[in-house]
OpenMM code with the backbone's topology and positions (N, CA, C; nanometers):
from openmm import Vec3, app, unit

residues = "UNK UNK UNK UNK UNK UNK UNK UNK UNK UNK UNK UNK UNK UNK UNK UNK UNK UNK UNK UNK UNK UNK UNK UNK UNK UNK UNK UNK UNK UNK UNK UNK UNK UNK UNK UNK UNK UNK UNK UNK UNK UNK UNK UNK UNK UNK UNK UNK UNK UNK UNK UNK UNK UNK UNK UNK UNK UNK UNK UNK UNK UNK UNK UNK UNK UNK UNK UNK UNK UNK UNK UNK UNK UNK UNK UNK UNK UNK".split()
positions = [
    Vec3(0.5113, -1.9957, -1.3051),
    Vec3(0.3782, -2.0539, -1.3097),
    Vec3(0.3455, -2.1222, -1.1763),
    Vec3(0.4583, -2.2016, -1.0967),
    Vec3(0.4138, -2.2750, -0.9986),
    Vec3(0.3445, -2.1510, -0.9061),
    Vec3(0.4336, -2.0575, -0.8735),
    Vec3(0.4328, -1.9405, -0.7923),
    Vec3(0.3395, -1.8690, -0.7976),
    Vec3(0.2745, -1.8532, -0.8951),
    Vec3(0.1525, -1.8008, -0.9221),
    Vec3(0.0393, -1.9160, -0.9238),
    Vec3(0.0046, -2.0455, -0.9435),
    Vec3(-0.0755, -2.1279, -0.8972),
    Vec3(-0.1083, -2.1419, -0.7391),
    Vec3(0.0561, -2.1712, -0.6874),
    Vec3(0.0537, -2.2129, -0.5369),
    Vec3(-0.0028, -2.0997, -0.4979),
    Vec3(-0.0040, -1.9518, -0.4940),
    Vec3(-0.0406, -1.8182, -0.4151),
    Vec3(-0.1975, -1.8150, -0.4492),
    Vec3(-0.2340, -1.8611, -0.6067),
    Vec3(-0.4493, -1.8226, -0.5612),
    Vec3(-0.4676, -1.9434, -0.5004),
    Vec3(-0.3805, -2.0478, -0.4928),
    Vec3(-0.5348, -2.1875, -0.4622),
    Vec3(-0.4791, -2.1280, -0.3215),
    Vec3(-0.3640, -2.0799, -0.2433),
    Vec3(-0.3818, -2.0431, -0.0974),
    Vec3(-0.4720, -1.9554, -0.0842),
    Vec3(-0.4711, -1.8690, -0.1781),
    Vec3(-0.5771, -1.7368, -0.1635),
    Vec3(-0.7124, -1.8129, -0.1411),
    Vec3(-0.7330, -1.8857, -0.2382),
    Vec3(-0.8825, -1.9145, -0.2621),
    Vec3(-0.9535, -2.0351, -0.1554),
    Vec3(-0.8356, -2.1029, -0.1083),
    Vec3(-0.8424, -2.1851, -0.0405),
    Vec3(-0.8165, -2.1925, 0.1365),
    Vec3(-0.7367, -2.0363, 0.1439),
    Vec3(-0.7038, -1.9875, 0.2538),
    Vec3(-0.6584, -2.1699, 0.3516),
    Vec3(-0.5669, -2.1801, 0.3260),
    Vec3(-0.4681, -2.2974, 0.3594),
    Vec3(-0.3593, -2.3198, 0.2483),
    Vec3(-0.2381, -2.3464, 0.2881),
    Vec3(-0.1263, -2.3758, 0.1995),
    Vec3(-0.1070, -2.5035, 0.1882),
    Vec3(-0.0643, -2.5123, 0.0122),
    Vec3(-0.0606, -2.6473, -0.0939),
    Vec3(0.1166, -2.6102, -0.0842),
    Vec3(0.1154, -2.7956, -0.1334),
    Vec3(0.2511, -2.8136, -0.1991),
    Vec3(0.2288, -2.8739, -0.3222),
    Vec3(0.3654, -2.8319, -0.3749),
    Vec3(0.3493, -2.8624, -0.5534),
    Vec3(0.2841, -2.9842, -0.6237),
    Vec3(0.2905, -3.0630, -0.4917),
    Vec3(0.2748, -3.2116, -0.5445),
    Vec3(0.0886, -3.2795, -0.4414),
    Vec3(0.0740, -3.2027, -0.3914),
    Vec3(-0.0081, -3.2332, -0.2770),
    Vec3(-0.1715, -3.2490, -0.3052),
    Vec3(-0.2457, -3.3689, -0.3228),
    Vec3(-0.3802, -3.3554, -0.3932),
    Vec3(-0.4997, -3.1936, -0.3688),
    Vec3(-0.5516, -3.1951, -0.4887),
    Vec3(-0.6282, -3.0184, -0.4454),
    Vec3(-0.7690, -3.0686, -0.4519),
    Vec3(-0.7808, -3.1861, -0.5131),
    Vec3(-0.9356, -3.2238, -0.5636),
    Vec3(-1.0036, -3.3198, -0.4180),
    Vec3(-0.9276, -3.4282, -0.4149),
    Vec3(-0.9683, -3.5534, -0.2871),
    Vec3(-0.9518, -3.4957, -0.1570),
    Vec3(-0.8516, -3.4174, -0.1322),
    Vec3(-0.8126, -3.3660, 0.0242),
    Vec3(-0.9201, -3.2737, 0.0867),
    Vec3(-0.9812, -3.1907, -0.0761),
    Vec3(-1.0777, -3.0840, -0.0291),
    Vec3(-1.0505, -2.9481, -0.0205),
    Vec3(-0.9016, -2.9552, -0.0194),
    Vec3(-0.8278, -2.8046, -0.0582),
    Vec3(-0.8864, -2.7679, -0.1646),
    Vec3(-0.9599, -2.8033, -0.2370),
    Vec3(-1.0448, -2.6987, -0.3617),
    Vec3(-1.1754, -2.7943, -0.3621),
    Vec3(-1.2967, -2.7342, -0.4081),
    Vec3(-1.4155, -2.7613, -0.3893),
    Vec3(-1.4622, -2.7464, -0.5600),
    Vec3(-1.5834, -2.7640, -0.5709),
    Vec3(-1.6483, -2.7726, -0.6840),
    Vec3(-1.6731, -2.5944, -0.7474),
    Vec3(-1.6704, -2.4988, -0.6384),
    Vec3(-1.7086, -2.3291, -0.6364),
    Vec3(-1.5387, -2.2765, -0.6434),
    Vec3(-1.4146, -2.3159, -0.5700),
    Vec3(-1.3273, -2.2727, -0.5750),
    Vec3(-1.2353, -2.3393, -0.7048),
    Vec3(-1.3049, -2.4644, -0.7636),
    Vec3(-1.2251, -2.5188, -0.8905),
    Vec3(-1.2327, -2.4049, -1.0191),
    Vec3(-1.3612, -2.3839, -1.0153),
    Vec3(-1.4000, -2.2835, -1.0996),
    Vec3(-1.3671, -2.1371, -1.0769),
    Vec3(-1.3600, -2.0737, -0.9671),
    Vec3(-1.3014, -1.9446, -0.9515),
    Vec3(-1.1235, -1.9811, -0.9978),
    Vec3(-1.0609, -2.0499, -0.9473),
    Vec3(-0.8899, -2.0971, -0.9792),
    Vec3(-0.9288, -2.1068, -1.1593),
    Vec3(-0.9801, -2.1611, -1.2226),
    Vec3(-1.0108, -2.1911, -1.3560),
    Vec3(-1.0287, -2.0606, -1.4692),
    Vec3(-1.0882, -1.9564, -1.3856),
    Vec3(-1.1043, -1.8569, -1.4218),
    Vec3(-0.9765, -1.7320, -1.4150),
    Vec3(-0.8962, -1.7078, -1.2607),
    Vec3(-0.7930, -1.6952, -1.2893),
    Vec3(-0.6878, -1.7585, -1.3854),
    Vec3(-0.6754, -1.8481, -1.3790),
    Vec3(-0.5694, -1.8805, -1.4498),
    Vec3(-0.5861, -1.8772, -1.5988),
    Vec3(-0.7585, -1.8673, -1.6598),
    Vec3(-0.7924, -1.7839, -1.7864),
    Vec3(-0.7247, -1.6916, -1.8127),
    Vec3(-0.7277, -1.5785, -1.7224),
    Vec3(-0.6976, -1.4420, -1.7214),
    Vec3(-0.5469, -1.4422, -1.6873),
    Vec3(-0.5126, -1.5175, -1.6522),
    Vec3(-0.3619, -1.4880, -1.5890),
    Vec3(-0.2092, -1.4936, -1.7042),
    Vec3(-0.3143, -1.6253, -1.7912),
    Vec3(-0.2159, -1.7072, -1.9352),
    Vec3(-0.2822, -1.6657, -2.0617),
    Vec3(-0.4020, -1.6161, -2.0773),
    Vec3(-0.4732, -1.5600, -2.1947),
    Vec3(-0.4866, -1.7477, -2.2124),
    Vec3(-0.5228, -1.7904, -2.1790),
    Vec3(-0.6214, -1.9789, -2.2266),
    Vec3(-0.7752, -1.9760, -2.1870),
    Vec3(-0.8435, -2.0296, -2.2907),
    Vec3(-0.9839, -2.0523, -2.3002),
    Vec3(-1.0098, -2.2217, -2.1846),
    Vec3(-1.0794, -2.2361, -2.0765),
    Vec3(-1.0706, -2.3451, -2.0274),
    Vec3(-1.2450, -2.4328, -2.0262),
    Vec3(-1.2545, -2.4868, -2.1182),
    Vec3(-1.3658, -2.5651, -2.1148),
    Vec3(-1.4330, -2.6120, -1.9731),
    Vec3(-1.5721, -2.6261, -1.9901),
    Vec3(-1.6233, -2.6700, -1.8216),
    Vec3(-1.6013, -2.7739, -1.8058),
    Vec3(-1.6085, -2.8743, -1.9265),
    Vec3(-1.5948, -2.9989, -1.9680),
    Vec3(-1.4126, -3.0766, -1.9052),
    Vec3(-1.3678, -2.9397, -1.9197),
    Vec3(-1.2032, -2.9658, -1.8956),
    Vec3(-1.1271, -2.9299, -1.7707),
    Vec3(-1.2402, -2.9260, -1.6750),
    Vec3(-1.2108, -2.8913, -1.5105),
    Vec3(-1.2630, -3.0065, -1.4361),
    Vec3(-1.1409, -3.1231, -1.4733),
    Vec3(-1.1746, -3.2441, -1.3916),
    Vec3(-1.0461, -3.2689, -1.3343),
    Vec3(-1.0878, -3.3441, -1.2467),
    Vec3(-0.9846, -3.4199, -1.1545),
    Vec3(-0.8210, -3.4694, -1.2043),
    Vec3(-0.8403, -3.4898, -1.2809),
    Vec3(-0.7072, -3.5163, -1.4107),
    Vec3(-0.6226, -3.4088, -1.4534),
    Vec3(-0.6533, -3.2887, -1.4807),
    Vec3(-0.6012, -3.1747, -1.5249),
    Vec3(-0.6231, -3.0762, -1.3449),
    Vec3(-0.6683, -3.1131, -1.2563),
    Vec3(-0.6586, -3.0119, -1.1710),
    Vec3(-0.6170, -3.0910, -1.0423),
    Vec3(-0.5859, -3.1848, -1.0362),
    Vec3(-0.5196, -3.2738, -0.9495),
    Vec3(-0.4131, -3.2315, -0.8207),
    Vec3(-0.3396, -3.1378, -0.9157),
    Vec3(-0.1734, -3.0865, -0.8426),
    Vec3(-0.1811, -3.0134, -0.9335),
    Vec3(-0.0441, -2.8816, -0.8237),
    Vec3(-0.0207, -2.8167, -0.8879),
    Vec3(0.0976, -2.8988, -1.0185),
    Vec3(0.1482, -2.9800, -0.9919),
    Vec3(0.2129, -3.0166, -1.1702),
    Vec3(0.1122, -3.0684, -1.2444),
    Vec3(0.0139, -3.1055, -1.1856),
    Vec3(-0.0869, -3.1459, -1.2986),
    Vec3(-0.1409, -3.0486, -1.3695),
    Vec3(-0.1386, -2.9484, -1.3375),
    Vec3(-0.1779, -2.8143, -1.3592),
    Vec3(-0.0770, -2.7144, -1.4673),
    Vec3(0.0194, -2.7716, -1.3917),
    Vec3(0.0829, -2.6558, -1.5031),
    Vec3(0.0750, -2.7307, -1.6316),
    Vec3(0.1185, -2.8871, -1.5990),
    Vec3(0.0830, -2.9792, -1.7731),
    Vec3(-0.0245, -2.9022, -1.8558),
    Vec3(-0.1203, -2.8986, -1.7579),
    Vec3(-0.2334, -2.8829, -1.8527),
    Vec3(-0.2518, -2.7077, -1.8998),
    Vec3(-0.2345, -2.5990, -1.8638),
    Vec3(-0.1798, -2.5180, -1.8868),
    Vec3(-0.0854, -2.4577, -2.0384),
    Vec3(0.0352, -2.5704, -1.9747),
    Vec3(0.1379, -2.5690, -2.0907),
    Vec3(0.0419, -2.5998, -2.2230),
    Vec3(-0.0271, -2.7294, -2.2190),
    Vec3(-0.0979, -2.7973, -2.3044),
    Vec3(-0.2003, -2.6965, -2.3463),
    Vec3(-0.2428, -2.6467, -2.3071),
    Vec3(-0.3488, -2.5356, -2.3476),
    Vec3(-0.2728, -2.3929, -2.4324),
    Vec3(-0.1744, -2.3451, -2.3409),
    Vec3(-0.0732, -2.2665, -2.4180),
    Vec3(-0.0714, -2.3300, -2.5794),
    Vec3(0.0118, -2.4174, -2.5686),
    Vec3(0.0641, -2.4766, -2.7048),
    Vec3(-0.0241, -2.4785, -2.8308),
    Vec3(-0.1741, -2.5371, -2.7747),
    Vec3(-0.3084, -2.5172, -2.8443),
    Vec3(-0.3299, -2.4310, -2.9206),
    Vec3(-0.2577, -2.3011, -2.8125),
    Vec3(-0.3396, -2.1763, -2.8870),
    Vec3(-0.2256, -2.1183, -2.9830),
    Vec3(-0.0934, -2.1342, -2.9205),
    Vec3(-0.0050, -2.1695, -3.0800),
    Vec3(-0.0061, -2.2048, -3.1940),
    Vec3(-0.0166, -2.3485, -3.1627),
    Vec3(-0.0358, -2.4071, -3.2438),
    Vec3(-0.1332, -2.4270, -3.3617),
] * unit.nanometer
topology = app.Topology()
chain = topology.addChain("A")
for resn in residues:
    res = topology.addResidue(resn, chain)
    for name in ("N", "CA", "C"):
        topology.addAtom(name, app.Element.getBySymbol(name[0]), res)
């Protein structure tokens, strides 16, 4: 999962992230590239991602990311 996060936000962001490294405040992702990353990673995990649920909190880092992810996984388990 990291491996596949870290490779689109470089794609999308054309600059390289670290696992831990802010994506929202630094500017490495924008308000147009939050939502394209949001959409992959729809398609990538089979998860439904609310618009409501593409905030700063859940898209922070990439570990913030996979949390929320996992958390979405489990959802649809569950």
């Amino acid at each position: 999962m990291e491996d596949f996060l870290k490779s689109k936000i470089e794609e999308i962001a054309f600059s390289e992230v670290e696992r831990s490294e802010k994506l929202w405040n630094t500017g490495i992702l924008d308000s147009i590239t939050i939502v394209e990353l949001a959409v992959e990673i729809e398609e990538e995990y089979g998860i439904k991602i609310a618009f409501d649920e593409i905030i700063e909190d859940n898209f922070m880092t990439i570990d913030q990311l996979i949390v929320f992810i996992e958390k979405k996984q489990n959802e649809r388990v569950g």
